[in-house]
DSSP file (Angstrom, degrees, kcal/mol; ACC not computed):
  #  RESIDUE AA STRUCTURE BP1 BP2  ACC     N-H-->O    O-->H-N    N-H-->O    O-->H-N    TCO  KAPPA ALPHA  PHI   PSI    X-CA   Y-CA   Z-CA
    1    1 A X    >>        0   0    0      0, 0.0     4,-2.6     0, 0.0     3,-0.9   0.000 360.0 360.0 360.0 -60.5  129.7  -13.1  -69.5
    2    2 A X  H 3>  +     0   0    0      1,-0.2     4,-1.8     2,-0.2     5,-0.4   0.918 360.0  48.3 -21.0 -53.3  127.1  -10.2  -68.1
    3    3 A X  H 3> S+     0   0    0      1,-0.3     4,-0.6     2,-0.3    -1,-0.2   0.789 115.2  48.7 -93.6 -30.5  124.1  -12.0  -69.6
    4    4 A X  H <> S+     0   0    0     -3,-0.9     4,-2.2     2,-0.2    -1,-0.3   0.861 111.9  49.1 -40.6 -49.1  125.6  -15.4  -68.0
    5    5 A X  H  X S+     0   0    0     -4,-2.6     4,-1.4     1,-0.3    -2,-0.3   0.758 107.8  49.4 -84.5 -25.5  126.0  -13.9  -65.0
    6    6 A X  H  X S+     0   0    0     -4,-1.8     4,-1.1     2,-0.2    -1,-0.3   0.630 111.6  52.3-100.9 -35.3  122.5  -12.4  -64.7
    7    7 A X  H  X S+     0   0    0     -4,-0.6     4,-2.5    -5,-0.4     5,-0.3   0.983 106.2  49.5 -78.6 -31.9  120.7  -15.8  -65.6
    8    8 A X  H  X S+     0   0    0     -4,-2.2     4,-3.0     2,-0.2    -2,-0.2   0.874 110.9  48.9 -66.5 -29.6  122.2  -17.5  -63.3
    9    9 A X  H  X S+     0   0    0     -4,-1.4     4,-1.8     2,-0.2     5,-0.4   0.892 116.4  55.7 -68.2 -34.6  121.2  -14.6  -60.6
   10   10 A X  H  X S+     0   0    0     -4,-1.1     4,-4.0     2,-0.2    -2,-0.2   0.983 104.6  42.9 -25.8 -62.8  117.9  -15.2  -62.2
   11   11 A X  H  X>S+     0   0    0     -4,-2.5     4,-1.9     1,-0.3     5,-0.6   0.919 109.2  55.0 -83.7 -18.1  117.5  -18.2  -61.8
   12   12 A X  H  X5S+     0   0    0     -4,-3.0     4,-1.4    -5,-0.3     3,-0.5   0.887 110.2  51.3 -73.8 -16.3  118.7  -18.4  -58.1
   13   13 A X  H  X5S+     0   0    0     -4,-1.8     4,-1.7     1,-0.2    -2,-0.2   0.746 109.4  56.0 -60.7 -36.8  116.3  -15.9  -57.3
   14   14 A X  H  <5S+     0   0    0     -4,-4.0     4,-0.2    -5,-0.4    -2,-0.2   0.691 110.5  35.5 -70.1 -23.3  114.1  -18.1  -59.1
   15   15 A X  H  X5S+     0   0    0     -4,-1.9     4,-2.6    -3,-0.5     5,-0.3   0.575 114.3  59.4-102.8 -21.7  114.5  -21.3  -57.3
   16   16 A X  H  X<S+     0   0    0     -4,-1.4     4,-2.1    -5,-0.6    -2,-0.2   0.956 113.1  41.9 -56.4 -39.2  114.9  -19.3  -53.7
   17   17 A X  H  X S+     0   0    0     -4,-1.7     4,-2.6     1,-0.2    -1,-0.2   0.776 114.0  49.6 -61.1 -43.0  111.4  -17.9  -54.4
   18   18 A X  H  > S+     0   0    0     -4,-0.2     4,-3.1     2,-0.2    -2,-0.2   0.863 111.0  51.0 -77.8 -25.8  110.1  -21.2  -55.7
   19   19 A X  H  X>S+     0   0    0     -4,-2.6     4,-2.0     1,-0.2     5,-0.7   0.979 110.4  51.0 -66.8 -65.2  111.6  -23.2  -52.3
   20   20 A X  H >X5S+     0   0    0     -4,-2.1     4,-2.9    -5,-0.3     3,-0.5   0.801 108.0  44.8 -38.6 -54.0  110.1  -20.9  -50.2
   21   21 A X  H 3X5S+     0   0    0     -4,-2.6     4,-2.3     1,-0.3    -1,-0.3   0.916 117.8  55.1 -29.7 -49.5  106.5  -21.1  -51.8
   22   22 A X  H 3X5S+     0   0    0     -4,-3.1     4,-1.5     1,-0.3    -1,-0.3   0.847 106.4  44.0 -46.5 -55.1  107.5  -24.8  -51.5
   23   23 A X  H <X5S+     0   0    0     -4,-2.0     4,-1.2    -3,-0.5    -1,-0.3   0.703 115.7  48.9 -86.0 -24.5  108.3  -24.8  -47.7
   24   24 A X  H  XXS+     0   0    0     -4,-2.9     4,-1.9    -5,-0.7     5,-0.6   0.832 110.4  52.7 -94.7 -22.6  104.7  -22.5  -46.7
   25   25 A X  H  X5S+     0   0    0     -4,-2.3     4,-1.5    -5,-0.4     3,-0.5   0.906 110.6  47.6 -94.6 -55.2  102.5  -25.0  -48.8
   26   26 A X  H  X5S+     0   0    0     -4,-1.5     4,-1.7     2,-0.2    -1,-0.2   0.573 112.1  47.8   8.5 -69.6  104.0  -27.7  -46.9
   27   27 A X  H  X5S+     0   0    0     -4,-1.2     4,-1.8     1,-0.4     5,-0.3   0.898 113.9  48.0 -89.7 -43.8  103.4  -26.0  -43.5
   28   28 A X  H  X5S+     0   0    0     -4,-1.9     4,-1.0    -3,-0.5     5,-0.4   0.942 104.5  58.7 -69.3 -24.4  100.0  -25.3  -44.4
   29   29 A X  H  X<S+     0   0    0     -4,-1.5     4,-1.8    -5,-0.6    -2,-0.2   0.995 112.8  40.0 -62.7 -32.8   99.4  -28.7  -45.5
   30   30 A X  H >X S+     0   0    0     -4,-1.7     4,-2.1     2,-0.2     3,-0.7   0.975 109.3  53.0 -77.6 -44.4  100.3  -30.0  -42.0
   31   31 A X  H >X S+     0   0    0     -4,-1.8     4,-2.9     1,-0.2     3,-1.2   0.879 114.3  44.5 -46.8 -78.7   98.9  -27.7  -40.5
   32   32 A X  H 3X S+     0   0    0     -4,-1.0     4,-1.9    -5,-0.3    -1,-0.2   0.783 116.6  52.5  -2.2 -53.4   95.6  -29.1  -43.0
   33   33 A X  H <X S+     0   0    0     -4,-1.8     4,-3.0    -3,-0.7    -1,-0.3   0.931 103.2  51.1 -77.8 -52.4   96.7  -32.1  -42.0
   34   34 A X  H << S+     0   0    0     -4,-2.1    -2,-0.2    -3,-1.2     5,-0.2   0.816 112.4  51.6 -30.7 -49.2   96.6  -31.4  -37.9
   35   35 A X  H >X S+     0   0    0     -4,-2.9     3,-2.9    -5,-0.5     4,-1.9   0.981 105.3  51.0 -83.3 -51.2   93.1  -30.2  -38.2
   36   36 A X  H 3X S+     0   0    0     -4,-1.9     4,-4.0     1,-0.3    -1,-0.2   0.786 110.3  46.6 -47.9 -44.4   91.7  -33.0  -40.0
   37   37 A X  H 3< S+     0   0    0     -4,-3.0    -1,-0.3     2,-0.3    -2,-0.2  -0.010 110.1  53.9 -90.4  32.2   92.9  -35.7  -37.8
   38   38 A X  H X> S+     0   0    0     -3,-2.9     3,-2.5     3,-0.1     4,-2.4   0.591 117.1  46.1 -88.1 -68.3   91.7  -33.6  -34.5
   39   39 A X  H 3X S+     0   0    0     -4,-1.9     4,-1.1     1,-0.3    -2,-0.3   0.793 110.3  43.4 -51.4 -65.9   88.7  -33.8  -36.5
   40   40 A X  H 3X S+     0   0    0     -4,-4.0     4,-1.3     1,-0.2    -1,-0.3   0.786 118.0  51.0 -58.8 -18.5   88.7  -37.6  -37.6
   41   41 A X  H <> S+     0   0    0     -3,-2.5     4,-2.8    -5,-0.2     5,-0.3   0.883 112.2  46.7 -87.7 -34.9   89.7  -38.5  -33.5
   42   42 A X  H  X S+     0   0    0     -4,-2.4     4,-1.6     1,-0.2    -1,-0.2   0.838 112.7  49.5 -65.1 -17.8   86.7  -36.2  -32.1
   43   43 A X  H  X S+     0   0    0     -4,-1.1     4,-0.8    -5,-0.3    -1,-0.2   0.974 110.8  46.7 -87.9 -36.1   84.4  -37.7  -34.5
   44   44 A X  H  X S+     0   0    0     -4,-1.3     4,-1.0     2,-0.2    -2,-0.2   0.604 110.6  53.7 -78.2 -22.0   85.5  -41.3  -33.6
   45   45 A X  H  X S+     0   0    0     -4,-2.8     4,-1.8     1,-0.2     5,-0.4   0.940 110.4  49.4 -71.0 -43.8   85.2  -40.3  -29.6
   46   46 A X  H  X S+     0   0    0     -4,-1.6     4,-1.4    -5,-0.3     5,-0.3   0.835 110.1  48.3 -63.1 -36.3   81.5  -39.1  -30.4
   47   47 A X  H  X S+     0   0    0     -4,-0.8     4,-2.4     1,-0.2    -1,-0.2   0.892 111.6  51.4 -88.4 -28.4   80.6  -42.4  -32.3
   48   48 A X  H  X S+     0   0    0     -4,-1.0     4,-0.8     1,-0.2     5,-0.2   0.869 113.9  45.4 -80.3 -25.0   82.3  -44.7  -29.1
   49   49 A X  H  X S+     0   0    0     -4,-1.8     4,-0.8    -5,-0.2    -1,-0.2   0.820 112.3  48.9 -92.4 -24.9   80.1  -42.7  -26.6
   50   50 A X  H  X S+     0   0    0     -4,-1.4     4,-1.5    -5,-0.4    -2,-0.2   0.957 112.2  49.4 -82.1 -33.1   77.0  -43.0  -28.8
   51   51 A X  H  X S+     0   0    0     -4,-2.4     4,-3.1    -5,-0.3     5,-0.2   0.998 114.3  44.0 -38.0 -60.4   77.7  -47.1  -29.1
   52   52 A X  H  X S+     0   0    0     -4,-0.8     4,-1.1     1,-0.3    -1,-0.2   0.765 117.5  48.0 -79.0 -13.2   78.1  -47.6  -25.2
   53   53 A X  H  X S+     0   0    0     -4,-0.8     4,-0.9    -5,-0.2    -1,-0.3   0.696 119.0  44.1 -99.0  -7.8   74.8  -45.1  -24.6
   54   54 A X  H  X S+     0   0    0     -4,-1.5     4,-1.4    -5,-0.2    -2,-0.3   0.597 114.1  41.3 -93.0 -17.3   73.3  -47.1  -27.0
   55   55 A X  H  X S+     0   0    0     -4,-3.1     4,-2.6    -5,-0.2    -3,-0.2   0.921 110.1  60.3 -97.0 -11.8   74.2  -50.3  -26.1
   56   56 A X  H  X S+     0   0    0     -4,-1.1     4,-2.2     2,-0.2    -2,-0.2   0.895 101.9  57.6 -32.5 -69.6   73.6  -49.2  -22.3
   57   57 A X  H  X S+     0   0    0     -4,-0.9     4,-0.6     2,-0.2    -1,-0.2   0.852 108.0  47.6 -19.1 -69.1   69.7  -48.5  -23.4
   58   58 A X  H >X S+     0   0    0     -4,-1.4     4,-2.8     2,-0.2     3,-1.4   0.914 107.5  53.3 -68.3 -43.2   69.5  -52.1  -24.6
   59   59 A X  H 3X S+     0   0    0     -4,-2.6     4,-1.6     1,-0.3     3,-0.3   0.910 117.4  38.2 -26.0 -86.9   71.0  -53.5  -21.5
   60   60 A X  H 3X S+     0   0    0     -4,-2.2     4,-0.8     1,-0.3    -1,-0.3   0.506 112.9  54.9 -67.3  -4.1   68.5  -51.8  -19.6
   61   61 A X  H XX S+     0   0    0     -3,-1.4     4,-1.7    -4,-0.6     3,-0.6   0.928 112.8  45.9 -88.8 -72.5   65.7  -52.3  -22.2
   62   62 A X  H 3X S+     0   0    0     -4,-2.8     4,-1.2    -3,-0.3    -2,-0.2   0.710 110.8  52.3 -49.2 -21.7   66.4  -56.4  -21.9
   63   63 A X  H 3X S+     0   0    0     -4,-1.6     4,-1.7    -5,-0.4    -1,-0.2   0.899 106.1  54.8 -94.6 -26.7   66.5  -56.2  -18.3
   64   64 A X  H XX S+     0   0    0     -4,-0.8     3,-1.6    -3,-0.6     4,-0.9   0.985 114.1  38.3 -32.1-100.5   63.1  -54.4  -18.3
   65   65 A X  H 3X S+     0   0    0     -4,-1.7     4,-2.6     1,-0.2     3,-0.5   0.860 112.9  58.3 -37.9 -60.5   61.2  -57.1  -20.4
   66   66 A X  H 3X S+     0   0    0     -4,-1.2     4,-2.5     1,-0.2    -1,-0.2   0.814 110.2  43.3 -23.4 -50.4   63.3  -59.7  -18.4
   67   67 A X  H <X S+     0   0    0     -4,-1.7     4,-3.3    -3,-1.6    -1,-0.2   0.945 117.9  48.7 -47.7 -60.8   61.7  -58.1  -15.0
   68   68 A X  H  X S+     0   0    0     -4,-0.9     4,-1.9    -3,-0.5    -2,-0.2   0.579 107.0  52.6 -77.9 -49.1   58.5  -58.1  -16.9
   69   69 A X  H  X S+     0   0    0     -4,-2.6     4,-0.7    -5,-0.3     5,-0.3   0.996 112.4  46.9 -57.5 -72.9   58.6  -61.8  -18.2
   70   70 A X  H  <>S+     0   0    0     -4,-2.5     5,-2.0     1,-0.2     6,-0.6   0.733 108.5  50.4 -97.7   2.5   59.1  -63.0  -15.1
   71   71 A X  H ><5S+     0   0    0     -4,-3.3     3,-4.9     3,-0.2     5,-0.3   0.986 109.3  56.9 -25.4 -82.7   56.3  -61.0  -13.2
   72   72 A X  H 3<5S+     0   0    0     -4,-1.9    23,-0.2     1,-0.3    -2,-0.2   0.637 109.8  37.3 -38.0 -34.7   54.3  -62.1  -15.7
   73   73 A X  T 3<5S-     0   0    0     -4,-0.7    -1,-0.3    -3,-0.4    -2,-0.2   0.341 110.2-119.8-105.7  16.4   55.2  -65.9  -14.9
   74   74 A X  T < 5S+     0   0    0     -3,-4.9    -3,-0.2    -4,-0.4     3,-0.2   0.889  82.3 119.7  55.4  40.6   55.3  -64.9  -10.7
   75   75 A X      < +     0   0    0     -5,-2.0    -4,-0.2    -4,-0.1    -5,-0.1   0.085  68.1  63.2 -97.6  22.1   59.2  -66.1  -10.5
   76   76 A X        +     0   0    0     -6,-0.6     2,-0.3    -5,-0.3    -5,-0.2   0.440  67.3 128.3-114.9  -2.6   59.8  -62.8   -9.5
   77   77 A X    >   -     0   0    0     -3,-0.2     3,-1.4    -7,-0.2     9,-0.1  -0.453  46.3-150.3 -78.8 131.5   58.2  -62.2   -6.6
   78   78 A X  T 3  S+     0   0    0      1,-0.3    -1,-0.1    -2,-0.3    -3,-0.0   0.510  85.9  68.7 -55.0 -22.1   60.0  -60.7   -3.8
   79   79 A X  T 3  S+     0   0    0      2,-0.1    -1,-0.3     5,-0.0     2,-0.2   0.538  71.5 122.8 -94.4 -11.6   58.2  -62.2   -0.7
   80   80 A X    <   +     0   0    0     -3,-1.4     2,-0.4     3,-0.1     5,-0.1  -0.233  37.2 173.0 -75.6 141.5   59.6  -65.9   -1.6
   81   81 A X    >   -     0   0    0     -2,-0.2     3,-1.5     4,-0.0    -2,-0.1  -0.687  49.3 -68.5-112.4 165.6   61.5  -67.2    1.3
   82   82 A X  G >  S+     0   0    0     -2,-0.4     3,-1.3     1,-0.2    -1,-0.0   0.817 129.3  38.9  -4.3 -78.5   63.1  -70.6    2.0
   83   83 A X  G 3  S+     0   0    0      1,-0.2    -1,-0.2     5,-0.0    -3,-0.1   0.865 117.9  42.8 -35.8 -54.1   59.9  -72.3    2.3
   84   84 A X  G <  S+     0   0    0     -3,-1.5    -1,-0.2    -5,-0.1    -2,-0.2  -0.259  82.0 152.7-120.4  34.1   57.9  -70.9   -0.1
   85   85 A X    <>  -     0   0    0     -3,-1.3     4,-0.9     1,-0.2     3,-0.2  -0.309  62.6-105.1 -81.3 158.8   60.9  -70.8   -3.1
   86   86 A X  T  4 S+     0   0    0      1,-0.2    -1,-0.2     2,-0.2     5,-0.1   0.525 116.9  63.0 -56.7  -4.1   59.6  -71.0   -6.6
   87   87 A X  T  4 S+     0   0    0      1,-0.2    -1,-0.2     3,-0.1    13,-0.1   0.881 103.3  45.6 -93.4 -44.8   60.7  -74.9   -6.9
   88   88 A X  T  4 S+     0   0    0     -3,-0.2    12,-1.7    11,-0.1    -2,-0.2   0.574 113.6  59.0 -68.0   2.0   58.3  -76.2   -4.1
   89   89 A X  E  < S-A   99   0A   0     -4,-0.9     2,-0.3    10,-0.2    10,-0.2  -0.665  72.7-129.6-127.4 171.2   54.9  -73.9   -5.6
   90   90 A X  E     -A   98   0A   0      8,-2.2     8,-1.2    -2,-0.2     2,-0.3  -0.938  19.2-135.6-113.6  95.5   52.9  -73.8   -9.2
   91   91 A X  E     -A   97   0A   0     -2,-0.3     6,-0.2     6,-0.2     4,-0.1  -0.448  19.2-165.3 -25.2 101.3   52.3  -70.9  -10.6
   92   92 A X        -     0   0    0      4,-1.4     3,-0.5    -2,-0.3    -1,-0.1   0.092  36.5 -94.7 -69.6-165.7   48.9  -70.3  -12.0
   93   93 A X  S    S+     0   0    0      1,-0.4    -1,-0.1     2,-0.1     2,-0.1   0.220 130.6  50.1 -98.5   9.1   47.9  -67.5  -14.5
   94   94 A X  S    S-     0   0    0      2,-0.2     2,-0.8   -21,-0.1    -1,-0.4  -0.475 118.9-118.9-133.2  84.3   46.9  -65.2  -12.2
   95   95 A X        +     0   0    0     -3,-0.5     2,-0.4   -23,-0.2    -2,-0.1   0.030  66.2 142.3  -5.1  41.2   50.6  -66.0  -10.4
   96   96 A X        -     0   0    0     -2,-0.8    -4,-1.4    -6,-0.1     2,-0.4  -0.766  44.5-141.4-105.9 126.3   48.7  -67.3   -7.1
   97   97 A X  E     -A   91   0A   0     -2,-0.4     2,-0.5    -6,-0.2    -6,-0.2  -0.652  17.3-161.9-102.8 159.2   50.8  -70.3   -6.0
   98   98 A X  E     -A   90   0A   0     -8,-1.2    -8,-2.2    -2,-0.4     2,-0.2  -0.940  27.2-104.5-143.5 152.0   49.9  -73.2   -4.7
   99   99 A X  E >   -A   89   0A   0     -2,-0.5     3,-0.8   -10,-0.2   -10,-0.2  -0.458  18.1-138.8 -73.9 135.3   51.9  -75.6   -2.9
  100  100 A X  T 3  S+     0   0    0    -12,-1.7    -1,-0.1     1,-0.3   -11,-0.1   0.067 100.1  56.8-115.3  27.3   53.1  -78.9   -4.8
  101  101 A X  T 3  S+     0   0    0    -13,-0.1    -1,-0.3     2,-0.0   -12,-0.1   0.370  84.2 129.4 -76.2 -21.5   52.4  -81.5   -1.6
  102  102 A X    <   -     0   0    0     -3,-0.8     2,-0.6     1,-0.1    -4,-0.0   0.187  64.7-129.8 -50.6 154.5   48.8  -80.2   -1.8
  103  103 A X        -     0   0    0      2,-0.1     2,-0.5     1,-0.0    -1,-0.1  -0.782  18.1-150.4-111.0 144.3   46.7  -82.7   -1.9
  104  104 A X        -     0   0    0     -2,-0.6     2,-0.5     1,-0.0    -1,-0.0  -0.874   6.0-162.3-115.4 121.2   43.7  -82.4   -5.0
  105  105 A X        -     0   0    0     -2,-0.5    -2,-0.1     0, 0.0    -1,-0.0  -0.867  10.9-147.3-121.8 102.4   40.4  -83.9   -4.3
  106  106 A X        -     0   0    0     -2,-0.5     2,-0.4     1,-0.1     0, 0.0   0.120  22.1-127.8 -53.4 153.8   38.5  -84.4   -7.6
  107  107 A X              0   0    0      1,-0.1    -1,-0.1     0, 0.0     0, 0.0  -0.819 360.0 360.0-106.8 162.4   34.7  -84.0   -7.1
  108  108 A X              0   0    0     -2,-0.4    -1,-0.1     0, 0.0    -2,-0.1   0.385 360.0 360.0-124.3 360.0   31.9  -86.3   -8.0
């Protein structure tokens, strides 16, 4: 009955020991667990601010050339008024406009 009685204190000593172990590698695993998903949400806030400053760039990059285009074809020019709007003129290549009642007299 001794030698019963001393495995069975055995072995509850044995499973008390083993729970515990049990219950702290748990608590470090959440904990494990905690930091890694700080980690995976910080990483995913750094990739959404580099998107929207990257796609910001190209907005302003396309609105550049846009500017640029239409310089380039004089529909861009600031001084047209009422009168003088880009549907009544012609653009030339050196963006001088010229008025489209003017009247063209071929020479001979």
């Amino acid at each position: 009955m001794a030698n019963q009685s001393q495995e069975i204190s055995q072995a509850q000593q044995f499973y008390t020991s083993d729970s515990r172990a049990h219950l702290n590698r748990e608590e470090k695993n959440d904990g494990k667990m905690s930091q890694m998903s700080n980690a995976a949400s910080e990483t995913a806030q750094k990739a959404s601010n580099i998107l929207q400053q990257t796609g910001e760039s190209v907005k302003n990059i396309a609105a550049g050339a846009t500017d640029a285009v239409k310089n380039s074809l004089g529909i861009n020019n600031p001084s047209n008024t009422p009168s003088n709007t880009p549907g009544n003129t012609i653009a030339t290549s050196n963006t001088t406009a010229i008025p489209t009642s003017a009247t063209v007299h071929p020479t001979t």
